[in-house]
C-alpha positions in Angstrom: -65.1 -35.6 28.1 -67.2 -35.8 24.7 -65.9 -38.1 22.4 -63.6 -40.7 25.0 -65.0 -43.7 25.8 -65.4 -43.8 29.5 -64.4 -48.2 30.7 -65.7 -48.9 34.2 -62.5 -49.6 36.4 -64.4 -52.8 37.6 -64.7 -54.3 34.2 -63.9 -58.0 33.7 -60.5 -58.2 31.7 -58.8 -61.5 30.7 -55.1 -62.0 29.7 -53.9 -65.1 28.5 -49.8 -65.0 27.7 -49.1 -67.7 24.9 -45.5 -68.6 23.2 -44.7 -71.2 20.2 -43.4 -74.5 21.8 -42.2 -76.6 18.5 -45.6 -77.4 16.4 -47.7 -76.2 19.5 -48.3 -73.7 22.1 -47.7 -73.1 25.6 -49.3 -70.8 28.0 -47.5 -68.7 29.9 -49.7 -66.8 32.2 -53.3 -67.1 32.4 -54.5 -63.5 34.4 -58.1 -62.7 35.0 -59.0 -59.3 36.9 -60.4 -56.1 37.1 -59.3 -53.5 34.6 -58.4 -50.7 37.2 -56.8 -53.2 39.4 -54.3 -54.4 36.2 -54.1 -50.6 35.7 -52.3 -49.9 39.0 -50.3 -53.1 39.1 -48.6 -51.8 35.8 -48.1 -48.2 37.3 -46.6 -49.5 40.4 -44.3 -51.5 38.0 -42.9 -48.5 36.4 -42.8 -46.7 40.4 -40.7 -49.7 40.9 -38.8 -48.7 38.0 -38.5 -45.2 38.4 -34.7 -43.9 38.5 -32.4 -40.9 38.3 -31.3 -40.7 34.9 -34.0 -42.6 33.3 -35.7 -39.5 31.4 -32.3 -39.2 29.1 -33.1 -42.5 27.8 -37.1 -41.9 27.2 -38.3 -42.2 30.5 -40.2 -45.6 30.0 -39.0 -48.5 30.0 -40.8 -51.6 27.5 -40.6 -55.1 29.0 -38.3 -55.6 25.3 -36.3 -53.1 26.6 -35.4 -54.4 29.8 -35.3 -58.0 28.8 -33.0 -56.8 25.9 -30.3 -55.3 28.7 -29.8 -57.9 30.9 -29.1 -60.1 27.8 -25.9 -61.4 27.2 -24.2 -58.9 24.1 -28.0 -57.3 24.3 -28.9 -59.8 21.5 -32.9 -60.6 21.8 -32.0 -64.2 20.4 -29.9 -64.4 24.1 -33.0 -63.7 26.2 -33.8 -67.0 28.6 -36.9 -68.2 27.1 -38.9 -68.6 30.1 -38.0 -64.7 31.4 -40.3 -62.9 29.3 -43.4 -64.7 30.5 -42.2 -64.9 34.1 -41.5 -60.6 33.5 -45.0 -59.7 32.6 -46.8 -62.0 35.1 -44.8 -60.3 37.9 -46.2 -57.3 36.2 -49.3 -58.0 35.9 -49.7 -60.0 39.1 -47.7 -57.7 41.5 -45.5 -60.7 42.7 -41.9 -60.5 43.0 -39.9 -60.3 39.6 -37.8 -63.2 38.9 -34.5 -64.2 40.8 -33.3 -64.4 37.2 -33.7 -61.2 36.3 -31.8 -59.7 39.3 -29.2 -62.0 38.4 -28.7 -61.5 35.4 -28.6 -57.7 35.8 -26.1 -58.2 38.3 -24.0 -60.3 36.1 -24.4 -57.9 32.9 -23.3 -54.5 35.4 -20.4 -56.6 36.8 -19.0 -57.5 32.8 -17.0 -55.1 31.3 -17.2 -54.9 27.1 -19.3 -52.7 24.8 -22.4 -54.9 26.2 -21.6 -54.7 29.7 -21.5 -52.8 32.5 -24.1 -50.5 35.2 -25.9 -48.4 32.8 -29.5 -46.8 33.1 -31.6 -50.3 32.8 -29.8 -52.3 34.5 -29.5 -50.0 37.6 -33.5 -50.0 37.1 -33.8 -53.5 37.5 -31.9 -54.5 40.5 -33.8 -51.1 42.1 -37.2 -52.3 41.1 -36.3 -56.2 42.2 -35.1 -54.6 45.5 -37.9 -52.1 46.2 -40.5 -54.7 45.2 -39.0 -57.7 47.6 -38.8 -55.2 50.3 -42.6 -54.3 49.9 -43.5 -57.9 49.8 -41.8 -58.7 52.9 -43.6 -56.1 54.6 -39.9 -54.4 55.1 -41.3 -51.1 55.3 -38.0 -48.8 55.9 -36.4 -51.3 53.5 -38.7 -50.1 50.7 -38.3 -46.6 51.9 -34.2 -47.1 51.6 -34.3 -48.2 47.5 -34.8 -44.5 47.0 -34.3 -43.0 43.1 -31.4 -40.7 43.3 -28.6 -41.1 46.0 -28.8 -41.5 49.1 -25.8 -40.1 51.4 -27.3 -41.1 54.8 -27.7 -44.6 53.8 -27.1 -47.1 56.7 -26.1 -49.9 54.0 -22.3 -50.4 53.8 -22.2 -52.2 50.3 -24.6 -48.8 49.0 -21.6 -46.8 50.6 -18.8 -48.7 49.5 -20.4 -48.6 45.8 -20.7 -44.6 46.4 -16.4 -44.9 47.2 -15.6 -46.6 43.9 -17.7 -44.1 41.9 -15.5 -41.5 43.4 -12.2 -43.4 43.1 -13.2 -43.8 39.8 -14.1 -40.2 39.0 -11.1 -38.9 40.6 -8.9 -41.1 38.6 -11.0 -39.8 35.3 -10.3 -35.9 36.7 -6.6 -36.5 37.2 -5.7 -38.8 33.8 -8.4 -37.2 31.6 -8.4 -38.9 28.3 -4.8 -40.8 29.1 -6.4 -44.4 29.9 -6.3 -47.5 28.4 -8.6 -49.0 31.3 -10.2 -47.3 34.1 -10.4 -49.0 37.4 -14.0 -50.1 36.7 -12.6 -52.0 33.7 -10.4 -53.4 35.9 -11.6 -53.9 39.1 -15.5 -53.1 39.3 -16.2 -57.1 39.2 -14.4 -57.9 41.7 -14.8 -54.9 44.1 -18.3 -55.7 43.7 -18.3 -59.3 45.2 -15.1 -59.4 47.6 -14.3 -55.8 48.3 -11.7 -56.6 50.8 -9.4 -57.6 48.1 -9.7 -54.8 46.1 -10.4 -51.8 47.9 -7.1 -51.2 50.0 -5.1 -51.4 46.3 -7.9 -48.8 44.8 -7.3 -46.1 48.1 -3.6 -46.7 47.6 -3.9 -45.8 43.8 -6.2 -43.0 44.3 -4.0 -40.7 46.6 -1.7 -40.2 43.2 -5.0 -39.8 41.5 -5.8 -36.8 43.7 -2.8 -35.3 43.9 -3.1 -35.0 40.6 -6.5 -33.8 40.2 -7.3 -29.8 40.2 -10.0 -30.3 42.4 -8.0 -32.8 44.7 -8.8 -31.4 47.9 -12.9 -31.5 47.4 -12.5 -34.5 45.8 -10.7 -36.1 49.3 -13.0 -34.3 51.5 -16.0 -36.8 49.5 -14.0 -39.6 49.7 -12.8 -39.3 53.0 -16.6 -38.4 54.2 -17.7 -42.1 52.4 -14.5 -44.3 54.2 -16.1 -42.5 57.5 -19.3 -44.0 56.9 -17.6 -47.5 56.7 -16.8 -49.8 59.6 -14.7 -52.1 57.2 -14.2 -53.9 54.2 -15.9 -57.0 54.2 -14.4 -60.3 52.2 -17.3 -61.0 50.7 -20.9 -59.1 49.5 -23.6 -61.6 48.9 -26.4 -61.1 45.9 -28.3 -58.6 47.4 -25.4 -56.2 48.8 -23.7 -56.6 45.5 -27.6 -55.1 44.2 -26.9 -52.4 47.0 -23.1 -51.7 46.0 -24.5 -50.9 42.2 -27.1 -48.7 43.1 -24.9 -46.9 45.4 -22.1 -47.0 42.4 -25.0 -45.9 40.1 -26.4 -43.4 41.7 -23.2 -41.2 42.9 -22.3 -41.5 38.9 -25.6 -39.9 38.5 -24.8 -37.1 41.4 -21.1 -36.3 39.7 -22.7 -36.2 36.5 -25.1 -33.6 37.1 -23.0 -31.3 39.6 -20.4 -32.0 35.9 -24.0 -30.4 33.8 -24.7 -27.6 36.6 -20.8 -26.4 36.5 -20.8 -26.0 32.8 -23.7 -24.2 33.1 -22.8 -21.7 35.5 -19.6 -21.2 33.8 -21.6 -20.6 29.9 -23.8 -18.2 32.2 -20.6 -16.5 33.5 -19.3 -15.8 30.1 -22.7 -15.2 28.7 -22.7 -12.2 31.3 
């Protein structure tokens, strides 16, 4: 159009990544291609990125952003100091993003407190780290299995068995409403996480009062049930990346009960609107 500058996609460009090291400097990454190829490395980036929920927190996520939430408290001055570098290299390079990222995510969903926890970032992370590592493996139906939004069908136990505690925990919410002092995430996500076999048995115990309690008890058993089916066990142990497949599943089944939650009250405003 009239009036834009128009920049050939095969233009040189040149990025150099520097950061203060005492009374001198250090470089960080040193990247050197074409503009159009650097444009779609950063929109695969936020592909990778791209999750259900993410457009009620702005729908983009800043590299500050996302180091900020896998920080410990979410305090900038807790960022590693090597992370940010390594974080926009991966993005700029289309290599894998750092184990330390996906660990740290992992470690800030599985820690309770006001800074803790599986929230929208965090989820985004370990699916991006996930999607990103499948790709570069050439683990086509892997890729295609880190989906955005949920996934019943999913052949991965730890994805299913993080689906179950969403539901155990949301059928304790609808039966106790605002009558806890700590749900079973509080108590138990961490550890359900990691070495399920421990946990889970205790949580299905404590759920049948939940949802005999519940008003929509029987619907609720019918999801739950439909989730244990899917299950051949539960295994002692989950290592790093089924505990990544456990939080998405968690995450994501939140994000399923929370809109069918947004799509009830609006069909019952629209009934007493009519």
């Amino acid at each position: 159009p009239s009036g834009h500058a128009e920049i050939d996609p095969e233009t040189r460009c040149y990025l150099l990544g520097l950061a203060p090291n005492a009374a001198r400097l250090s470089v960080r990454f040193w990247e050197v291609n074409s503009f159009g190829t650097l444009l779609i490395r950063i929109a695969r980036h936020y592909q990778d990125m791209e999750i259900a929920g993410i457009e009620r927190i702005g729908g983009f996520l800043s590299p500050w952003r996302i180091l900020r939430a896998v920080s410990v408290q979410e305090d900038s001055k807790n960022i590693p100091p090597l992370l940010g570098g390594q974080l926009l290299k991966a993005i700029l390079t289309g290599q894998l993003y750092p184990q330390a990222l996906y660990n740290l995510a992992l470690n800030r969903c599985r820690t309770g407190g006001d800074h803790g926890g599986v929230n929208t970032i965090r989820a985004s992370v370990i699916k991006a780290f996930m999607k990103r590592k499948a790709r570069l493996q050439g683990n086509v139906q892997g890729e295609e299995l880190v989906s955005v939004s949920l996934n019943e069908n999913h052949p991965s136990g730890a994805y299913q068995l993080g689906r179950l505690f969403s539901l155990l925990e949301k059928a304790q919410k609808d039966a106790l409403g605002g009558q806890i002092n700590a749900t079973i995430r509080d108590r138990y996500f961490g550890a359900a996480s990691a070495t399920p076999g421990a946990v889970f048995p205790l949580l299905m115990r404590l759920s049948r009062h939940h949802v005999a309690k519940s008003d929509y008890g029987a619907n609720m058993e019918r999801k739950i049930q439909d989730v244990v089916n899917r299950l051949d066990a539960f295994p002692a142990h989950l290592n790093l990346d089924e505990q990544g497949q456990f939080i998405l599943g968690y995450y994501h089944q939140n994000q399923a009960n929370y809109q069918k939650n947004d799509n009830s009250a609006k069909e019952t405003n629209e009934v007493k609107e009519g």
